[in-house]
C-alpha positions in Angstrom: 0.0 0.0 0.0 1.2 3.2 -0.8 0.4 6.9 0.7 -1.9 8.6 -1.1 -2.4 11.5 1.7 -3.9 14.9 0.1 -2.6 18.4 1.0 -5.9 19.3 2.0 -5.7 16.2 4.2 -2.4 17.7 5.8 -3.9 19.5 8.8 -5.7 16.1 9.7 -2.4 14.4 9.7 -0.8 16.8 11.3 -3.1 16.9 14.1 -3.5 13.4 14.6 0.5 12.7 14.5 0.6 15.5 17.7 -1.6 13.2 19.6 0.4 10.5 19.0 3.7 12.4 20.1 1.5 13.1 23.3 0.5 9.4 23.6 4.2 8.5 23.2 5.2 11.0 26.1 2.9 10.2 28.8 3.6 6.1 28.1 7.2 7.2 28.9 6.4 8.8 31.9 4.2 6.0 33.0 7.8 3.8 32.3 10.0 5.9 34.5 7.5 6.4 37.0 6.8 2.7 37.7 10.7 1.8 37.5 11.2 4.6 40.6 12.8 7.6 38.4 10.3 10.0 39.6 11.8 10.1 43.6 7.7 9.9 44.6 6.5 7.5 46.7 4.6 4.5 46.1 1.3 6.1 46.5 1.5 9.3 44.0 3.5 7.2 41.7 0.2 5.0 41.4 -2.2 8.0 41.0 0.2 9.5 38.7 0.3 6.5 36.7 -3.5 6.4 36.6 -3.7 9.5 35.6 -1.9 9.3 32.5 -3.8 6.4 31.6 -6.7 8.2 31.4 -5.4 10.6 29.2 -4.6 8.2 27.0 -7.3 6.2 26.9 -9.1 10.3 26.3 -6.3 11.0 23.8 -7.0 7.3 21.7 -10.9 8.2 21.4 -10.1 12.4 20.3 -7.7 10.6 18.0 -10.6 8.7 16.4 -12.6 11.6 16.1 -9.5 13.8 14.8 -9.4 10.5 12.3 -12.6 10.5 11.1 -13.2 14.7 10.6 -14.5 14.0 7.6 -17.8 12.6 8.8 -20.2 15.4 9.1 -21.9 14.1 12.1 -18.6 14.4 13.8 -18.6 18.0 13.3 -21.7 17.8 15.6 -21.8 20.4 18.6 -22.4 17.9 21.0 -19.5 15.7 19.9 -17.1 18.5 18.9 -17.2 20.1 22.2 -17.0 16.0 23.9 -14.0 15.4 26.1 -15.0 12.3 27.8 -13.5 9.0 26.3 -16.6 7.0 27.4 -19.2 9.8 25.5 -17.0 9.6 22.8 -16.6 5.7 22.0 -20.0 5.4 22.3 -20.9 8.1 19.5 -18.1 7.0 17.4 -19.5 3.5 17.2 -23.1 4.8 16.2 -21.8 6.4 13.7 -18.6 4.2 12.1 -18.6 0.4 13.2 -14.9 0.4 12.2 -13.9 3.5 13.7 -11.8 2.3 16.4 -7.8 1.8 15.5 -6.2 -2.1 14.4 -3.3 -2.9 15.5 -0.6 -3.3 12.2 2.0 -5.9 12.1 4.6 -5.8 9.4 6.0 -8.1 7.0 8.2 -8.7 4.4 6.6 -9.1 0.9 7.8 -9.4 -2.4 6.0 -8.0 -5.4 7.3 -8.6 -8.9 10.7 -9.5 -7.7 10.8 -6.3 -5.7 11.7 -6.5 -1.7 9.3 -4.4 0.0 7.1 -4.5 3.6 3.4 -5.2 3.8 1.0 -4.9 6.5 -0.9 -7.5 8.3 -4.1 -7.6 11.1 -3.1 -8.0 15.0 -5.8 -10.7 16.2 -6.7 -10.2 19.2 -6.6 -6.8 19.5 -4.3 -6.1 22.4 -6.5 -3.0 23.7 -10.1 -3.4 22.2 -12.6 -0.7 22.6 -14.0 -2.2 25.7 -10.8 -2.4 26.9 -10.5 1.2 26.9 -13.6 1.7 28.4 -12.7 -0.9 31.3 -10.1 1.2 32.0 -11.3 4.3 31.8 -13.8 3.3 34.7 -11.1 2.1 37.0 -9.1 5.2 36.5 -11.9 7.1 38.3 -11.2 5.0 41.8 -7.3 5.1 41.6 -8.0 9.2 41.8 -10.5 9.9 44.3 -9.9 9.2 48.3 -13.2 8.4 48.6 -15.9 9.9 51.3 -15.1 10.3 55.1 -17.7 7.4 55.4 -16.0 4.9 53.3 -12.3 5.5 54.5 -14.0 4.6 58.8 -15.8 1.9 57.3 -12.5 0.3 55.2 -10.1 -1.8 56.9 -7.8 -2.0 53.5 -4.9 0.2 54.5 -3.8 2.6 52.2 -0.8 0.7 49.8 2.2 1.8 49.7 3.9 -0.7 47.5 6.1 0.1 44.4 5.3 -3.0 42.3 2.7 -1.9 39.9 2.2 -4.8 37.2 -1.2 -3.7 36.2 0.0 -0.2 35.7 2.7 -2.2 33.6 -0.1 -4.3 31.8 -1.9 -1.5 30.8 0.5 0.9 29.2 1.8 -2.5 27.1 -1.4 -2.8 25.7 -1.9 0.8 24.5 1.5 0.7 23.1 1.0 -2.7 21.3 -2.3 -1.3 20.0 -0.6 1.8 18.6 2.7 1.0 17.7 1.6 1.2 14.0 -2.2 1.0 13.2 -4.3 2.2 10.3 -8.2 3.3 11.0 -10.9 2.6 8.6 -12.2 5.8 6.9 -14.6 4.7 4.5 -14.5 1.5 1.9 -11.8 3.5 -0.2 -9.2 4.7 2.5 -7.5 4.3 5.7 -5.6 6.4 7.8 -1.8 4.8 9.0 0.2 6.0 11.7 3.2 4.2 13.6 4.3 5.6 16.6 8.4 5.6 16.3 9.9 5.1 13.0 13.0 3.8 13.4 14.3 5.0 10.2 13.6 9.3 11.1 14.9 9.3 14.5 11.5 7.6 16.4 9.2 10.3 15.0 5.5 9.5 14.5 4.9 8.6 10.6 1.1 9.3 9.7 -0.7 9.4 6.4 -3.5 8.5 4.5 -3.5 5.2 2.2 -5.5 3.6 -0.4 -7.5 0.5 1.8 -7.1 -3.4 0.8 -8.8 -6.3 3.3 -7.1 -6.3 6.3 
């Protein structure tokens, strides 16, 4: 597949690829948090952490709507003005069923005796929409203390350790999901992006291709 992005399609792209260099930011922060470069303690490391998953898991749904400017209804003032992850899955879905990114892996192909790369479907997908969703709700409890009533009532101390493997678990998935991934547009195009190409210095690589199966 080859690029076949527009330059009135530019703005899109350009847009999209910032969110991307913000997703790739706060999944590094989340990494030198949990590994104890941040000096904070146990605690505000694990709130931090949650924090910047929600962002993302925010950040992955503005992306698809960023993506997918070109549907009218997404112009909408209701969705335009949206900020909540949740609100905006859920619209996204009524209006695209393929809306949400694939994960990309890919592979070496060879086409008329000329060496090249394709691109081939993750299955499962490592960080489905519910996924998101599922952790987008459990966000909300990792950054609230909670009312005076619950904290007499609870014998759970509060942690304090510094192993955080679903911290870990989480921020894998997002990255395996968006390490490179195209999003259905319409029958006739998708949108690429990969988050670090290795061959211009780790930048984000984003454009608009002409669509084949995935």
């Amino acid at each position: 597949m080859k690029p076949t992005t527009t330059k009135s399609q530019h703005p899109v792209i350009g847009l999209y690829a910032n969110l991307m260099d913000e997703v790739k930011v706060r999944i590094d922060c989340i990494d030198r948090a949990v590994h104890g470069q941040t000096g904070f303690p146990g605690p505000i490391v694990r709130e931090f952490c949650y924090t910047q998953l929600r962002l993302l898991c925010e950040l992955i749904a503005l992306s698809c709507l960023v993506a997918h400017g070109d549907i009218a209804a997404t112009y909408a003032k209701r969705l335009g003005k949206e900020w909540s992850a949740d609100k905006i899955i859920d619209q996204l879905t009524k209006l695209h069923p393929h809306f949400y990114p694939q994960p990309m892996r890919q592979t070496p192909q060879n086409i008329n005796g000329v060496e090249g790369w394709g691109m081939e479907a993750v299955t499962p997908v490592p960080f489905s929409k519910d996924n998101l969703l599922e952790l987008y709700g459990k966000c909300h409890r990792h950054l609230h203390r909670g009312n005076v009533n619950k904290l007499l009532n609870s014998e759970t101390p509060v942690e304090i350790h510094t192993n955080f493997p679903e911290i870990i678990n989480w921020a894998q998935k997002i990255t395996d999901l968006l390490s490179l991934h195209v999003i259905v547009i319409d029958q006739d195009k998708l949108m690429f992006c990969m988050l670090r190409n290795a061959e211009n210095n780790n930048k984000v690589q984003a454009g608009f291709m002409g669509r084949k199966p995935l």
